[in-house]
N, C-alpha and C positions, 0 to 999 in steps of 0.2 A: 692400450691404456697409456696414457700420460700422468707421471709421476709428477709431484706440485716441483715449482723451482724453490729457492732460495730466494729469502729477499734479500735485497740491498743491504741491509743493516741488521743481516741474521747475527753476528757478534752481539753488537746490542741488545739486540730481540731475546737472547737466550740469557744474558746475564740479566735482565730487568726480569725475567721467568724465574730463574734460579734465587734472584736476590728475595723474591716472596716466598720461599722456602714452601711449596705447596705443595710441590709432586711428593708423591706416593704419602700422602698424609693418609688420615682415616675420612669418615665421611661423615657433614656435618651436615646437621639438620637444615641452616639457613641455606644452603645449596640445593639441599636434597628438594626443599620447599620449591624453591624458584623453577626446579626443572619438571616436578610434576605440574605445577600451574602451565608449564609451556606445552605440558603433553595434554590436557584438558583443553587449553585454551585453543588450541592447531589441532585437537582433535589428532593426534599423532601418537601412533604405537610408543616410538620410538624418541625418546629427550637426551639432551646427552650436554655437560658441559665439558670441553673437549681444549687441552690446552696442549700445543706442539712443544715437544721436546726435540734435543737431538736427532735421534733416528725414531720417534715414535709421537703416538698422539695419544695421552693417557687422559682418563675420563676422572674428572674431581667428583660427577655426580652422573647418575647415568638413571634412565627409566628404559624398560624394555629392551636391554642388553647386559650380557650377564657374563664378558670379556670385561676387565678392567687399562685396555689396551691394542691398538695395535699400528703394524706397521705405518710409518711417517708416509712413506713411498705410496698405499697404496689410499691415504687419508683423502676423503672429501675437503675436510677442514684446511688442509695442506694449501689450498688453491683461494680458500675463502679469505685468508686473513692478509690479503694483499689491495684488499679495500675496506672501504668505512663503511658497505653496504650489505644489503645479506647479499647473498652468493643464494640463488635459485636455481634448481635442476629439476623438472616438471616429468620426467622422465630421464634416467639417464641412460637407457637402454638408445637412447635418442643424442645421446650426446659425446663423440670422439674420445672424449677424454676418457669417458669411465663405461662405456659400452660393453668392454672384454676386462672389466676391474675384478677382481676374486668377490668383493662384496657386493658388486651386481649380479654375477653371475653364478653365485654360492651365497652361503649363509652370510648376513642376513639377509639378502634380496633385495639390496636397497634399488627403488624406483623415485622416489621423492625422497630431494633433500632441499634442507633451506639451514644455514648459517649464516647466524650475525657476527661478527667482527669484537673479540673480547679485547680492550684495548686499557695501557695503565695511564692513569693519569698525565704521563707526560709522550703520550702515544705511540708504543711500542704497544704490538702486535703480539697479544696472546695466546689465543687459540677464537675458541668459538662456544655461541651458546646456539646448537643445530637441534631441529626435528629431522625425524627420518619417516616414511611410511612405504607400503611395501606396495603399494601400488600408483601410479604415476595422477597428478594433482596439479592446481594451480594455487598459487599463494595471494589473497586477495589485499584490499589495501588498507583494511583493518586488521588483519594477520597481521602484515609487516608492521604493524601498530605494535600490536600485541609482544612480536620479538625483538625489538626496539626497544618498549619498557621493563621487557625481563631483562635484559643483556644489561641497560642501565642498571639496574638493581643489582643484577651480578657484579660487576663493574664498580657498584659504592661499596658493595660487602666485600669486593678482594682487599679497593682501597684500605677498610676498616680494619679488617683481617690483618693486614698487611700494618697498619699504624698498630693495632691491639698489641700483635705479636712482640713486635720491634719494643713498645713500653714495656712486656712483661719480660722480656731478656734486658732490657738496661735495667729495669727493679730490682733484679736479683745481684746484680755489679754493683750499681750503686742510682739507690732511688734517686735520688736529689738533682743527680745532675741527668738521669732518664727524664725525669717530669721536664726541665728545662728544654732540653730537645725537642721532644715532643710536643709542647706545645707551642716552637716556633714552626711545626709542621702541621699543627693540629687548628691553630688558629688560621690557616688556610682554606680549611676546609669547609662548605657549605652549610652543612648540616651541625649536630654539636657532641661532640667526643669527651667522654668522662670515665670516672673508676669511681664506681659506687662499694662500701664496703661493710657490713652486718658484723654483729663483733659477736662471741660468747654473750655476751650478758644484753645482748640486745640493742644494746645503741647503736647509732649509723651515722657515716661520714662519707664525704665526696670527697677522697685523696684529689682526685682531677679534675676540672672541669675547663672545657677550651671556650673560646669568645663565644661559640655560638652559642653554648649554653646559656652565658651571661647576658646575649642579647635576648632572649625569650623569656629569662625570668628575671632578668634586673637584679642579680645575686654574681657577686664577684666571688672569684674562686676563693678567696681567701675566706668568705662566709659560709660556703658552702662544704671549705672543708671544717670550719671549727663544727658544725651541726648542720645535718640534715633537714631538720623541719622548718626552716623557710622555708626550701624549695619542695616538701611535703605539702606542706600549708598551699600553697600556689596551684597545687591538682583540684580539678573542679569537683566539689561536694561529693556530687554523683553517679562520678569515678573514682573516688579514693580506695572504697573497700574492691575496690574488680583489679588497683594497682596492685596493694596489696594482699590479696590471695596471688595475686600470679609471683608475684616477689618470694612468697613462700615456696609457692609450687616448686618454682627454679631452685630455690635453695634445698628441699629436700630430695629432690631429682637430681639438681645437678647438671640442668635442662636449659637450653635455651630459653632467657626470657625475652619477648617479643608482645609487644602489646600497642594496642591506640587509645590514645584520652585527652582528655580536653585541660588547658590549665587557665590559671586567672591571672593576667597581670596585675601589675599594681595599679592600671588607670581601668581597671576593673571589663579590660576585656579577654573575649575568649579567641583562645589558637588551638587546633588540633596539633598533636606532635605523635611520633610515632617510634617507641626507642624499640632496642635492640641490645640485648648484650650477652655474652657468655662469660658463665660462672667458675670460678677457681677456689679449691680449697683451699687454706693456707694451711703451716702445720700448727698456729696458736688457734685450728677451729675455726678462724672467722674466716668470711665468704666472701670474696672481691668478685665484683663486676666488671669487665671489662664492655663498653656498647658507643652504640651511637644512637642520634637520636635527629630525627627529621622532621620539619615541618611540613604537615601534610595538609595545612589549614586550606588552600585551594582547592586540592584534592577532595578534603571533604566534603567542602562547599558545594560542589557541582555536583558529587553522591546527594548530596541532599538537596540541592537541586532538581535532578533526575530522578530522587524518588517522588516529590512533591509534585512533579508533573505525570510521573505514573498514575501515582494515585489523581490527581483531578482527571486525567485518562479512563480511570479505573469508573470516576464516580459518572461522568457522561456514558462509555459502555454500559453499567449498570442503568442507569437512566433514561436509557436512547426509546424514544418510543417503539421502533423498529426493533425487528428480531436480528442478533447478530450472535454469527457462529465462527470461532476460529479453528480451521482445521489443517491436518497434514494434505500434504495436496496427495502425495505418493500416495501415501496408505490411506485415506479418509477418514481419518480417525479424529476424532473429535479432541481440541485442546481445551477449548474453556466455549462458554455460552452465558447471554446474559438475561435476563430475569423478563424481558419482552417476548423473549423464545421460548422461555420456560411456560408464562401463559399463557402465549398461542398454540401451543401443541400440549400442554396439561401433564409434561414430565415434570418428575424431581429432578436436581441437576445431578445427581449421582446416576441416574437411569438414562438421561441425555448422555452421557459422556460416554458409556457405554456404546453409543450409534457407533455408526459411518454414515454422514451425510447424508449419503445418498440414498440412506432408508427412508428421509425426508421427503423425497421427492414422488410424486407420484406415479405410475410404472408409464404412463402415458409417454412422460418428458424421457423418459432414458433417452429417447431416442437421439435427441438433443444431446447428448453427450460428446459426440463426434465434433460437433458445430463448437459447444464451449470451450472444449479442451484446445480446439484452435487458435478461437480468437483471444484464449488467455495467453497461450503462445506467443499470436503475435499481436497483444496489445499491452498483456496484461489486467485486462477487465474484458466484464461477460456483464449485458446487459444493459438498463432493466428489460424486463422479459414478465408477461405475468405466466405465474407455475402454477400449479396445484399440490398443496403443501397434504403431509400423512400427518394427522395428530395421534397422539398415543393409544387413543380408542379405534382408530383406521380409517377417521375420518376423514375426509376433503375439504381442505380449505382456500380461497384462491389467494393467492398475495403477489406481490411485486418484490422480483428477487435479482440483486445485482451480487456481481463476487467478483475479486479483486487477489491476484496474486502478488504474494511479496516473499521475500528471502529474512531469515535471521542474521542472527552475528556467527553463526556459524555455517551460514549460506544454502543452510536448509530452505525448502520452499514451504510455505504457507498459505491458505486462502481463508483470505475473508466474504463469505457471505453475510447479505444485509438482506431480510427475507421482511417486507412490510405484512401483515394483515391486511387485508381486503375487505373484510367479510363483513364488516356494519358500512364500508361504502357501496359494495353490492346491492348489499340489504337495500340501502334508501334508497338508491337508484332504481331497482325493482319497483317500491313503492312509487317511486316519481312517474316511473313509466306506466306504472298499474291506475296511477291517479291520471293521466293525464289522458292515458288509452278509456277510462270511466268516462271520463267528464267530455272528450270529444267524441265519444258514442250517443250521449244523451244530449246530446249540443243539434247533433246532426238534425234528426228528424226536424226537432222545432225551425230549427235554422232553415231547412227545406220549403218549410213550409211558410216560413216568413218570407225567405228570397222570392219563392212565387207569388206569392202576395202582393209585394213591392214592384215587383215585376208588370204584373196586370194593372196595377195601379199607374205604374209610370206609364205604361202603351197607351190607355184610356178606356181601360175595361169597364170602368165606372165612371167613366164622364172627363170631359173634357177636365182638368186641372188647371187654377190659376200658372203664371208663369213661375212666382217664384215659389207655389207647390212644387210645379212640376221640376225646379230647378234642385228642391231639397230630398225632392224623392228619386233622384236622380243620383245626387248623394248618396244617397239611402240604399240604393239597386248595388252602387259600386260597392261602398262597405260592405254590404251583406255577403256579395262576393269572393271579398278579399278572404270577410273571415271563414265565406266554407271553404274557398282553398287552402287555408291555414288548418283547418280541423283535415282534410283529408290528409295533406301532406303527415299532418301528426299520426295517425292512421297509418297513412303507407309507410313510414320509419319504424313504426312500432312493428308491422307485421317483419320489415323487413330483418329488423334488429333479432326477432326470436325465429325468423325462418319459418312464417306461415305467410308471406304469399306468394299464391305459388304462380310459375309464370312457362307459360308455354312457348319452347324453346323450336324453333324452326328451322329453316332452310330457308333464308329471304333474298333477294337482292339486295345489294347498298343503295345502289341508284336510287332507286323511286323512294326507298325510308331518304333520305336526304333529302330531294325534292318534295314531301310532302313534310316535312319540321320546318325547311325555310316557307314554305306556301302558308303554313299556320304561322309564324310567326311575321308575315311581312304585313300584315292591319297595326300589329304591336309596334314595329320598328318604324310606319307612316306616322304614328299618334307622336312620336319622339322624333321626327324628321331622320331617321337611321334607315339607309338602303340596305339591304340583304344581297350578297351579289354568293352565285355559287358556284364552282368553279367548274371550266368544260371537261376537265379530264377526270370526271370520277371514275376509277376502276371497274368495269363490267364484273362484280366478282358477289361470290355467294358468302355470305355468314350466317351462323346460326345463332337466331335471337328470340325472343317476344318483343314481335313489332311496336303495339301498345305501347310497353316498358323501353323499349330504346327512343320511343319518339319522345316522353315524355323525360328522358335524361338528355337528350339533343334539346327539345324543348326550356329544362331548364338551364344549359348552357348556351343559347341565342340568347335568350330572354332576361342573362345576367346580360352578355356582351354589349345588347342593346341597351340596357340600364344606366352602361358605366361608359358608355358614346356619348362624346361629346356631339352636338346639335349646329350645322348640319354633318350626317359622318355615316361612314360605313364597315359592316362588321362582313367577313369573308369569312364561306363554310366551305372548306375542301376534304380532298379523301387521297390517301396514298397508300399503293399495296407493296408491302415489302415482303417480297419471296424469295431474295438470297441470303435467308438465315434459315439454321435448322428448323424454326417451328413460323412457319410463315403466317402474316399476320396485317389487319387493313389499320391506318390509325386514321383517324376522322379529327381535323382540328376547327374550332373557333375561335377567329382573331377578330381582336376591335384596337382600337387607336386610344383607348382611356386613358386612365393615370396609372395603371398596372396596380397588380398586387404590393402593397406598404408591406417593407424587410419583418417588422413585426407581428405581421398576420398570418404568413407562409403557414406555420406551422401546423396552424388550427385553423384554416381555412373550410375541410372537409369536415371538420365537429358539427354536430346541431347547435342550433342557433347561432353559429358564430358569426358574425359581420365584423369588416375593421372597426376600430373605435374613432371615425371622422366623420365633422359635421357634413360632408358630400357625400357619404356613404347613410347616412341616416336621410337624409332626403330621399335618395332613391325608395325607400321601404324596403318591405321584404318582410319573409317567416324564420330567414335565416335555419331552412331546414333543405333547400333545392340540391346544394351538392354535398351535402350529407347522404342526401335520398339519390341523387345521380351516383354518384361512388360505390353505395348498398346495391342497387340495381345494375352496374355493369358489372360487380365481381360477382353476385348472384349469376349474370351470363357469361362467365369465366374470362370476362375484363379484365383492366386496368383505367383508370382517368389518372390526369394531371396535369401540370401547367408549365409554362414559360414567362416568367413576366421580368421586364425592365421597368422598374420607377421611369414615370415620364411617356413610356414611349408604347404600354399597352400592352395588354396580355393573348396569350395563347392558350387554353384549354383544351385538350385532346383525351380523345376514347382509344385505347386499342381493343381490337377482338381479334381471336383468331379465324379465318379463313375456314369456310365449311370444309374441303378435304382435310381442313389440317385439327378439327377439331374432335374432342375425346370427351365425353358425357364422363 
């Protein structure tokens, strides 16, 4: 254990302690105030206003220690009052000095201390205003905010204390020339120092008032002392009765008055002030005040500020179409919910708050738990993700739910979930697909039956055709075409979208599926001047596919590449097996030389119907459903697709599958 030193200018230090005549006083409410706010506000057992004397460190205010003292030698505070900063110990089991101290290692058990620096106006070194807690802690940097403005606060009330005092010992000598003193001391001061006085018969007078009074109400001491009610008059309307009831209270108690209100100056604006004073009997009955009184008009300003942005906080959560839940992250317990949450799940919010989140969720996603609780870890957000949300009747609903961790002013952790509804975009989507799956069922037949028609028409099943018949029905053959591909295509997403069609899964070689996708596509890539080249080394290797369904996802990955080929150009279909990772695996690529995939398209490239939005992209045509339906059909054969693209320099499109030994039904 290391005892605190001496500072430099302990002569000083001790007589500027001793000259505010404080030690072994009684204990005073405005003390007592400031040290529980520190033990609330730090969250700490233990508060303590701690000022070194001689051989000891005696407490003016103390929470959660029930010593009014002890030794100087064995003090934390001893060490702290030799800077202008707090003095922080996170553990002191951890720290040389106080490792083997009696109060680490016996009652109280101090583990966490943190001391700020109690210092007198002309800065000498008084003791300290410390938290203690009994288990080891970090001080964060709105804490040291927090003990910062309490120590100031302590710090204006020794000041005050200290001027109060010193006025009520020269009043009793000789008021006249006390007042005189004092207010070549008093008018120094920042804030505004007065003696307010209640007589028997009910009149009132300001025996005192120092400049800063007279700067806030434009009343010179000399008016202030003949009567009271100018500077009465000057309290705003709708504070007068809240001043005086407390003005009573104090006088029938005998109690600290302490109050905040608003006054009016003379060019009719408003200042918040905030007095302070303690009440003395005389023995002619009447009741002096002794206070001070601060301007706290900024202070307010930004409280009211900071509630005004609460509340439009308050009215957007209330508002948010989206369901939003604030909860404890630790415990899951529900803090607040807003009125989107409340009618997507058909609680009252007293029955909501009741939860733990996670009764939200449907038992499916627990599993998910592991996954979120990580990457809230390490991002701080989870999501979006679509869930399956429990309504109050146990229903399922789907929605999109993001959640976001954050910390309070107390460093608690918190989550916000934002859980969208889903359930009327399902719905129309449903419909969309239900409409669309009707109407390309009843399209087919006739369409069939037109395409062949047109077909026999065009060959000359009915007669030779003029030329520019023969040139319109010719037209006529291709459209009809285009659009039964477009109706199957729509067909094959829809089954693919609800998992009804079904695709028989084999044993094939790569080789020859390769060689017959480019064999069908090379009539296609002639008509656009695009050679097909396929490369020699395709891997001798087996997957498990439906042949059909891969040729037609090869198929519409050529048949894009050849599309977006510039004229004359060549698109390259190669195959490479990668066997030194644990799940071995073939990937199959298609490259062309285009203008690649546009930064803006990336994202929704696999969507139905999606095409980029340029005029060279609309030339080409398209159903804009091919790698929609490619994507659907290779995870159906326990795939992957995807791409590589450079602006300018042309894309890469690739399938992975797994390798038949390596694959798992």
């Amino acid at each position: 254990m290391k005892a605190p030193d001496l500072p430099e200018n302990e002569s000083a230090r001790q007589a500027a302690l001793d000259q505010l005549r404080i030690l072994d006083t009684p204990p005073e409410a405005r003390f007592d105030r400031l040290t529980r706010m520190a033990a609330r506000l730090l969250d700490a057992p233990i508060a303590l206003i701690s000022l070194i004397d001689h051989d000891r460190q005696w407490f003016k205010s103390s929470v959660g220690l029930d010593v009014s003292e002890t030794p100087r030698s064995l003090s934390f505070c001893g060490h702290a009052i030799f800077d202008k900063e707090p003095l922080v110990i996170e553990d002191a089991r951890l720290d040389e000095r106080f490792h083997d101290n009696p109060l680490v290692t016996g009652d109280p058990s101090i583990r966490f201390y943190a001391g700020m620096p109690l210092h007198t106006a002309d800065g000498h070194a008084l003791g300290t205003l410390c938290v203690i807690d009994r288990k080891p802690r970090t001080l964060g940097k709105e804490c040291r905010q927090y003990l910062r403005d309490l120590a100031d606060c302590i710090e204006e009330q020794i000041s005050a204390r200290k001027l109060a005092l010193h006025y009520r010992e020269q009043e009793l000598q000789n008021q006249n020339d006390s007042l005189v003193m004092l207010k070549q001391l008093v008018d120094l001061v920042p804030g505004g120092l007065y003696q307010f006085r209640r007589y028997p018969d009910e009149s009132m007078s300001f025996p005192f008032t120092s400049k800063g009074v007279e700067r806030w109400f434009g009343v010179t001491e000399e008016q202030a002392r003949e009567s009271a009610a100018e500077l009465f008059a000057m309290i705003h309307p709708e504070d007068t009765s809240a001043v005086m009831a407390s003005i009573e209270e104090s006088a029938r108690q005998l109690s600290t008055w302490s109050i905040q209100f608003r006054i009016c100056d003379k060019n009719g604006q408003v200042r918040w002030v905030e007095g302070n004073s303690t009440p003395q009997k005389l023995p002619d009955e009447s009741i002096i005040w002794h206070g001070y009184m601060e301007d706290i008009n900024d202070k307010m300003q930004a409280t009211v500020k900071l509630q005004e942005s609460e509340q439009q906080l308050r009215r957007l959560f209330e508002l948010a179409p989206s369901g939003i839940v604030l909860a404890d992250y630790r415990s899951g317990a529900i803090i607040d919910v807003n009125a989107s949450m409340l009618r997507s799940t058909g609680y009252r919010k007293e029955q909501f708050l009741e939860l733990d989140y996670r009764q939200l969720l449907a038992p499916s996603h627990l599993s998910l738990r592991a996954e979120i609780l990580k990457q809230l870890q390490e991002t701080g957000y989870f999501g979006p993700v679509e869930q399956e949300m429990i309504d109050s009747k146990g229903n399922f609903y789907p929605a999109i739910v993001h959640s976001m961790l954050i910390r309070d002013a107390v460093d608690r952790k918190l989550l916000w979930v934002l859980a969208e509804d889903i359930s009327e975009r399902k719905k129309i989507e449903r419909m969309k697909n239900q409409f669309v799956s009707t109407v390309s069922h009843e399209l087919r037949t006739p369409l069939t039956s037109i395409t062949g028609s047109i077909s026999l028409l065009a060959s000359g099943a009915a007669g030779v055709l003029p030329p520019k018949a023969h040139s319109m029905m010719a037209i006529a053959e291709r459209n009809t075409k285009h659009l039964a591909s477009l109706i199957n295509d729509l067909l094959d997403i829809e089954k693919l979208v609800e998992g009804k069609l079904s695709l028989e899964l084999r044993k094939q070689a790569l080789a020859p599926l390769l060689e017959q996708a480019v064999s069908l596509n090379e009539p296609y890539g002639a008509q656009r001047d695009v050679t097909l080249a396929l490369s020699p080394d395709t891997p001798r290797t087996d997957v498990v596919v439906d042949s059909q369904r891969l040729l037609q996802a090869l198929n519409n990955l050529i048949s894009n590449a050849i599309k977006f080929s510039p004229a004359p150009g060549q698109v390259e279909v190669s195959a490479q097996l990668h066997a030194d990772v644990e799940k071995p695996f073939v990937s199959i690529a298609v490259v062309d030389n285009g203008e690649g995939v546009p930064e803006a398209f990336r994202d929704q490239i696999f969507n139905r119907f999606a095409q980029a939005d340029s005029s060279d992209t609309r030339r080409q045509g398209g159903t804009g459903l091919g790698l929609a339906i490619t994507r659907e059909l290779v995870t159906a054969m326990h795939g992957e697709v995807g791409f590589d693209s450079v602006p300018g320099q042309g894309s890469t499109f690739w399938i992975r599958l797994p390798v038949a030994g390596n694959y798992t039904p």
